[in-house]
C-alpha positions, 0 to 999 in steps of 0.5 A: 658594124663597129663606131669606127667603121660607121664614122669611116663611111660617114668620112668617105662616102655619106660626106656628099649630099646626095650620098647622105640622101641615099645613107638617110634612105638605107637606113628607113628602109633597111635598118628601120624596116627589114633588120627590125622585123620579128621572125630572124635573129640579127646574126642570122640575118647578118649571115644572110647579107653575107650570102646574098652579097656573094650572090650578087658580087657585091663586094663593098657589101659584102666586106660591109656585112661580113665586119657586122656579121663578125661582130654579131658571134659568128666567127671568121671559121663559120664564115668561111665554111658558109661561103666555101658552102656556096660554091656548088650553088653560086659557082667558083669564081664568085666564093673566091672573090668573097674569101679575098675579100673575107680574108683581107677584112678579117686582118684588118679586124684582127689588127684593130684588136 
């Protein structure tokens, strides 16, 4: 993610105590075990919580992930192209929601350029 978006959150949702104890939790568990394991690169990885969010219609995640997955190389063009790919796998409906949500990300980024 960038700082910006990191100190957005800390504002808006790890500002209460037991938000801060689940942000404390995600990152151990998360960031400390899962994303530092050998095997997968970071980009990759960041594509695959791009999928598994579409997946699982989690939108907030996915907007989440899809800012760290930009950051990480991969390009809005990919990123389309991989949700698009889902659509046979994961139905219609959910790849929509996840372009709606890609696209008003990827103004924003484009913006804060």
């Amino acid at each position: 993610m960038s700082d910006r978006a990191v100190e957005q959150m800390a504002k808006t949702v790890y500002d209460d105590p037991m938000m801060q104890k689940f942000g404390d939790y995600a990152t151990e568990a998360v960031f400390g075990m899962l994303w530092t394991r050998p095997g997968l690169d970071l980009k990759t990885r960041a594509l695959i919580c791009v999928v598994s969010d579409t997946a699982t219609h989690a939108w907030p995640e996915l907007k989440i992930h899809l800012r760290m997955a930009r950051n990480m190389g991969w390009t809005e063009d990919e990123l389309s192209e991989a949700l698009l790919h889902m659509g046979g796998y994961v139905g219609l409906p959910s790849v929509r929601e996840a372009l709606l949500v890609a696209e008003e990300l990827f103004r924003e980024m484009r913006a804060e350029a």
